[in-house]
N, CA, C and O atoms as a GROMACS GRO file, in nm:
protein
  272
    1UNK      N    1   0.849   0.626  -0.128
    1UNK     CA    2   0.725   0.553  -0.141
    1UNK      C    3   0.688   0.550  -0.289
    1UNK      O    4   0.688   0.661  -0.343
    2UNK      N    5   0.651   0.426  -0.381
    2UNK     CA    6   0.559   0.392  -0.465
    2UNK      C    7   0.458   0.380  -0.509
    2UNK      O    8   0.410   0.450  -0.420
    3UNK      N    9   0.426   0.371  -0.531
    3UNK     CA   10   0.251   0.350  -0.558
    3UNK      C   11   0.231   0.314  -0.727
    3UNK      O   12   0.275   0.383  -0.819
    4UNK      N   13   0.160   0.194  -0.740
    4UNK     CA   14   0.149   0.102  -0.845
    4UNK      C   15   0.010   0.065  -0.855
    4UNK      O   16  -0.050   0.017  -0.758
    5UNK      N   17  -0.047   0.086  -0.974
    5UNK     CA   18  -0.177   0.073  -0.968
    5UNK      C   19  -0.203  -0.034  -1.124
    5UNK      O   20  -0.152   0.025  -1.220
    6UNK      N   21  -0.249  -0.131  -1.155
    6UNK     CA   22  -0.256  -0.237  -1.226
    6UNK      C   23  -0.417  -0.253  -1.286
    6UNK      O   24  -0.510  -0.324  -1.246
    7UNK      N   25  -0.409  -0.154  -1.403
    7UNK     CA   26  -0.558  -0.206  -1.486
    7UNK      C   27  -0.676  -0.264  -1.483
    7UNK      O   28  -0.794  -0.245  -1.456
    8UNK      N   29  -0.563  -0.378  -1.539
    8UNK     CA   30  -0.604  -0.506  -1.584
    8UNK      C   31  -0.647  -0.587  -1.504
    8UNK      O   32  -0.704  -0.690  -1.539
    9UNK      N   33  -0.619  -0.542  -1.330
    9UNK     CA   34  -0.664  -0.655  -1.305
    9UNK      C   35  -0.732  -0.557  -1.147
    9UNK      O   36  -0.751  -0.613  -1.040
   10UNK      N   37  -0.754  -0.430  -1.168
   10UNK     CA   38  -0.810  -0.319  -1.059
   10UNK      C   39  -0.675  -0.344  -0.941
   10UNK      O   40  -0.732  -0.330  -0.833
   11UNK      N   41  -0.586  -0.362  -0.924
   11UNK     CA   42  -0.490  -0.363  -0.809
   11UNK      C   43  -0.389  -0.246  -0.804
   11UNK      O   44  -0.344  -0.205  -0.911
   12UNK      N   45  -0.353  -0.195  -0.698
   12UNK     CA   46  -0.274  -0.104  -0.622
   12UNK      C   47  -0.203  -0.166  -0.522
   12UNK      O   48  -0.250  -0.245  -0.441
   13UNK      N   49  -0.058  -0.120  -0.529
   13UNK     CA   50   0.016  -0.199  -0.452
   13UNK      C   51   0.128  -0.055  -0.384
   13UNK      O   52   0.213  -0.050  -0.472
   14UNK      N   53   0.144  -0.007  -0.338
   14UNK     CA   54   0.215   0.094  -0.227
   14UNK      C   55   0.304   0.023  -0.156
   14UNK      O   56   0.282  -0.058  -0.066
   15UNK      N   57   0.471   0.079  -0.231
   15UNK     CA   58   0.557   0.021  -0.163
   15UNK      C   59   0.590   0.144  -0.098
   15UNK      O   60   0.578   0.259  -0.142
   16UNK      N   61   0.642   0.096   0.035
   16UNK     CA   62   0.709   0.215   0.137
   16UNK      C   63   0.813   0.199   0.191
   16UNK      O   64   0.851   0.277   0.279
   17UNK      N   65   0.901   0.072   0.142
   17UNK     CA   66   1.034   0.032   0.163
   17UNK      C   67   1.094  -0.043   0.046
   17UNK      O   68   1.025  -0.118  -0.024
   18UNK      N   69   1.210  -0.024   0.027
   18UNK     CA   70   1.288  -0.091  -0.086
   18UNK      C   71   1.348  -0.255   0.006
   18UNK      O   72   1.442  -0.315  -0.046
   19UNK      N   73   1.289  -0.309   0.130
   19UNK     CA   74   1.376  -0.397   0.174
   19UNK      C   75   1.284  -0.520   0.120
   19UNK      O   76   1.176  -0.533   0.062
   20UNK      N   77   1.375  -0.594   0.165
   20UNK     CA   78   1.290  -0.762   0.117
   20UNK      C   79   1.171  -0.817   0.240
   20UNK      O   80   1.167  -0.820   0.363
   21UNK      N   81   1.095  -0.851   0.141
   21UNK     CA   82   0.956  -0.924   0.172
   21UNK      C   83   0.975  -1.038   0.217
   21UNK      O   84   1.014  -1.122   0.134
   22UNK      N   85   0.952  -1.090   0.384
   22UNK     CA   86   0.973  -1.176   0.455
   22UNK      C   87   0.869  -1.240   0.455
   22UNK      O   88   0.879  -1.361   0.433
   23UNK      N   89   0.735  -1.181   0.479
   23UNK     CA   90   0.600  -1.248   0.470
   23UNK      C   91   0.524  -1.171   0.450
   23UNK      O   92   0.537  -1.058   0.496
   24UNK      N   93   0.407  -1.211   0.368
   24UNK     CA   94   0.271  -1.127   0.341
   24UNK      C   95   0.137  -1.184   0.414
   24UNK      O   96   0.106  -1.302   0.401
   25UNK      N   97   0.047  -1.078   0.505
   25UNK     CA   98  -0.024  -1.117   0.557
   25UNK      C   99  -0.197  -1.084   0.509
   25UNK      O  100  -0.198  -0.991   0.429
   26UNK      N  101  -0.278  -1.116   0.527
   26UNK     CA  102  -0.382  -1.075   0.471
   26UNK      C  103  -0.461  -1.005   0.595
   26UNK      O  104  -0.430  -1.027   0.712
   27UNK      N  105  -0.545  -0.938   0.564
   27UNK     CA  106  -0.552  -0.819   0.632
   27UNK      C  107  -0.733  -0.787   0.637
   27UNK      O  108  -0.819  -0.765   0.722
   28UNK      N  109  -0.724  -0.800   0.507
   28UNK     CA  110  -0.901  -0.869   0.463
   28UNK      C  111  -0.892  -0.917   0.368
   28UNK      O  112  -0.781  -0.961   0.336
   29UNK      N  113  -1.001  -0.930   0.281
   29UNK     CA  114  -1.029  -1.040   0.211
   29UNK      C  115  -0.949  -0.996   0.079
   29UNK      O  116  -0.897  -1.075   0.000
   30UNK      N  117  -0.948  -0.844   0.067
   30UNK     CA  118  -0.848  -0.784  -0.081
   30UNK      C  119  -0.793  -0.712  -0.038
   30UNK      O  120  -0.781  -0.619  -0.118
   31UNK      N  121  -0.716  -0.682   0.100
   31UNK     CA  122  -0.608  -0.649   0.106
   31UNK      C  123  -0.498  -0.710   0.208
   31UNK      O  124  -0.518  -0.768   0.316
   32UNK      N  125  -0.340  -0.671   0.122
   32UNK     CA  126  -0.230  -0.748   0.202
   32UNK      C  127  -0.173  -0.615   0.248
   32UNK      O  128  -0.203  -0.498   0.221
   33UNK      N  129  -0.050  -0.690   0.353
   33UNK     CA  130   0.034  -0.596   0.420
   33UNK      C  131   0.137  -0.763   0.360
   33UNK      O  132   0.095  -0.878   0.342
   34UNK      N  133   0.312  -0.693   0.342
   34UNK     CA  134   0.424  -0.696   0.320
   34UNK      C  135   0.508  -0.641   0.398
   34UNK      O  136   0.554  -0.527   0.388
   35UNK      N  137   0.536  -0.737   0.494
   35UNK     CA  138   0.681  -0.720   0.615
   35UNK      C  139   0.807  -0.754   0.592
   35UNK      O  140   0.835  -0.801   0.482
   36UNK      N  141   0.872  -0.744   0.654
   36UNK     CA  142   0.971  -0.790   0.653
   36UNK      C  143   1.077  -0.861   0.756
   36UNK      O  144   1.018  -0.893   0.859
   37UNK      N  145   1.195  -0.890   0.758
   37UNK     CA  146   1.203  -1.014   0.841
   37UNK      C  147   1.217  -0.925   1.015
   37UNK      O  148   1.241  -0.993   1.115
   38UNK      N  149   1.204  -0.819   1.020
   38UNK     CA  150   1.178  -0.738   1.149
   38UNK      C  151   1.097  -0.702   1.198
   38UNK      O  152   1.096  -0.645   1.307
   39UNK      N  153   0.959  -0.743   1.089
   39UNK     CA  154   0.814  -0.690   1.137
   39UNK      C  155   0.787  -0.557   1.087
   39UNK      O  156   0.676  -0.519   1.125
   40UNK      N  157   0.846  -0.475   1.018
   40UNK     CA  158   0.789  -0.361   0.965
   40UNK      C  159   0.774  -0.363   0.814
   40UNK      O  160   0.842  -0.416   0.726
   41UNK      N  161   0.638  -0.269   0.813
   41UNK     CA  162   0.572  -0.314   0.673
   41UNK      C  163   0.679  -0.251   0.578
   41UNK      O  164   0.763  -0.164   0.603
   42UNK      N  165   0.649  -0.324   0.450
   42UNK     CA  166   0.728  -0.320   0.351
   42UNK      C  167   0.642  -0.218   0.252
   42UNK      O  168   0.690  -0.112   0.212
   43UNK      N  169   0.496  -0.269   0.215
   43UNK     CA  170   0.416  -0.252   0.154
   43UNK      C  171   0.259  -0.323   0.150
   43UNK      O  172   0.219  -0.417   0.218
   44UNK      N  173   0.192  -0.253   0.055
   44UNK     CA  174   0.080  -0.315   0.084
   44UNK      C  175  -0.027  -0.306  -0.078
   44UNK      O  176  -0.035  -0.233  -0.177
   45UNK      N  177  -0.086  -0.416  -0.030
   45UNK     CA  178  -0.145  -0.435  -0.214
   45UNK      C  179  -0.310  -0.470  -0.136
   45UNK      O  180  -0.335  -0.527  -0.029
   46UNK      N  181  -0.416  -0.401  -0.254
   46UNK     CA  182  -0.523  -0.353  -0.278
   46UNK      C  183  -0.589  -0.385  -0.364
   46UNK      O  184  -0.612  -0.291  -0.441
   47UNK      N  185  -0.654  -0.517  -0.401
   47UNK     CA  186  -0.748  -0.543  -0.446
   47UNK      C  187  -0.860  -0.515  -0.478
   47UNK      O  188  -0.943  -0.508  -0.388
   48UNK      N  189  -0.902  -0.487  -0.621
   48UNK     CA  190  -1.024  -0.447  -0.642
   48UNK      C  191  -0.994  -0.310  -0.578
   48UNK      O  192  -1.036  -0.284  -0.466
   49UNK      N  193  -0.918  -0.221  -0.653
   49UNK     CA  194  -0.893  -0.096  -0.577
   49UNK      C  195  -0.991   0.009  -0.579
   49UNK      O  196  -1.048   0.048  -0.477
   50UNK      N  197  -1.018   0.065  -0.723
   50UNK     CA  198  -1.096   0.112  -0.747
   50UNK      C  199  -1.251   0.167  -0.657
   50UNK      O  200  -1.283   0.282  -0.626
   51UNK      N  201  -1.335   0.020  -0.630
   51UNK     CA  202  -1.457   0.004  -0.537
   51UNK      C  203  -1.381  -0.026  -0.383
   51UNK      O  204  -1.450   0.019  -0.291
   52UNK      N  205  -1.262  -0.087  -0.341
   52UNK     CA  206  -1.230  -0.092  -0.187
   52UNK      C  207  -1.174   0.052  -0.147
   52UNK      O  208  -1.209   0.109  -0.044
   53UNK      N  209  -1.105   0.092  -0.220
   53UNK     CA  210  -1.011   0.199  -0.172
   53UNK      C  211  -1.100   0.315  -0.275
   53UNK      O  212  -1.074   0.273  -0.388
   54UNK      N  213  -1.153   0.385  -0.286
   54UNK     CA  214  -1.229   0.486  -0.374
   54UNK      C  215  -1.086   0.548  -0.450
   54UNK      O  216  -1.052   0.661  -0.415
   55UNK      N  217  -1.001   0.475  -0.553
   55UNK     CA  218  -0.937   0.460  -0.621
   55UNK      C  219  -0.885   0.517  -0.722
   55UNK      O  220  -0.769   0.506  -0.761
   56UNK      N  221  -1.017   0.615  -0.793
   56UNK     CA  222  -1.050   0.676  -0.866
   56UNK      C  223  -0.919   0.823  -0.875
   56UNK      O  224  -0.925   0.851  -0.994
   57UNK      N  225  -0.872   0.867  -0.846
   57UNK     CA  226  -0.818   0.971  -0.824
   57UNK      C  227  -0.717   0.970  -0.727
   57UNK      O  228  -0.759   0.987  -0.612
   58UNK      N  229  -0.551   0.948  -0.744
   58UNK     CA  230  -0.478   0.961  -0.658
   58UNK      C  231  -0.399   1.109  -0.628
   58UNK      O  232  -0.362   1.182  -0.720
   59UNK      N  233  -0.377   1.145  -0.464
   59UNK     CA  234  -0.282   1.286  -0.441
   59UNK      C  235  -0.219   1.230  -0.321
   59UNK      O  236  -0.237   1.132  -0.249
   60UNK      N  237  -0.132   1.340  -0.329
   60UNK     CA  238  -0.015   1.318  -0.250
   60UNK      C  239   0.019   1.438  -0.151
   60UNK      O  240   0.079   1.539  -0.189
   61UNK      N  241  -0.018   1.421  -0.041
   61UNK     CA  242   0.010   1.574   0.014
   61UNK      C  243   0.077   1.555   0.169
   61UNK      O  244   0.035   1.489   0.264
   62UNK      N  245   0.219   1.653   0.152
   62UNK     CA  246   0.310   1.664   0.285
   62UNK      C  247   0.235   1.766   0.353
   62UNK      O  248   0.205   1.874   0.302
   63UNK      N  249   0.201   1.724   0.490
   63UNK     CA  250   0.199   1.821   0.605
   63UNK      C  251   0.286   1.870   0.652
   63UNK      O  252   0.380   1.795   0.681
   64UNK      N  253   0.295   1.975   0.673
   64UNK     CA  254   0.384   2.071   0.759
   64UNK      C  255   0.379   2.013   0.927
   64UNK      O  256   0.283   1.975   0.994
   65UNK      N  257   0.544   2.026   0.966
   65UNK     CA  258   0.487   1.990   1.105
   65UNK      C  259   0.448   2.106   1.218
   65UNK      O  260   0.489   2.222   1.220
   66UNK      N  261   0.376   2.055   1.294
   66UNK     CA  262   0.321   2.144   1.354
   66UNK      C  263   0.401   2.152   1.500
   66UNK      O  264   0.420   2.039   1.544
   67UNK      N  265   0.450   2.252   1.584
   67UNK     CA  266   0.480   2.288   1.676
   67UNK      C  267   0.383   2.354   1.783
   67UNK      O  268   0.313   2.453   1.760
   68UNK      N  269   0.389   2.264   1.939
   68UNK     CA  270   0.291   2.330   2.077
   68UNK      C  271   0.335   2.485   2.112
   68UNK      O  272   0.279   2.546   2.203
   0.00000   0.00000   0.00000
């Protein structure tokens, strides 16, 4: 996974696959999802990240899996 975050223009874009982009759908008004030609997301881009996505501060954290 990627994660790309763009200044200049407040955008974040999170790729979660290296495959090719079949179609991009809109999702709301500033954000997309990126599929591919099987239907699973590729990635996804974030408009106006900053104020949509509280932007400010990115982490990254693996959960342990948990066993019943």
């Amino acid at each position: 996974m990627k994660v790309k975050y763009f200044p200049d223009t407040d955008t974040a874009h999170v790729e979660f696959k290296d495959n090719d982009v079949h179609e991009t759908k809109e999702i709301s008004e500033n954000i997309y999802i990126d599929i591919d030609a099987k239907g699973n997301l590729v990635g996804m881009t974030i408009e106006h990240a900053k104020a949509n996505a509280d932007l400010w501060e990115f982490s990254f954290q693996e959960m342990a899996h948990q066993t019943a």
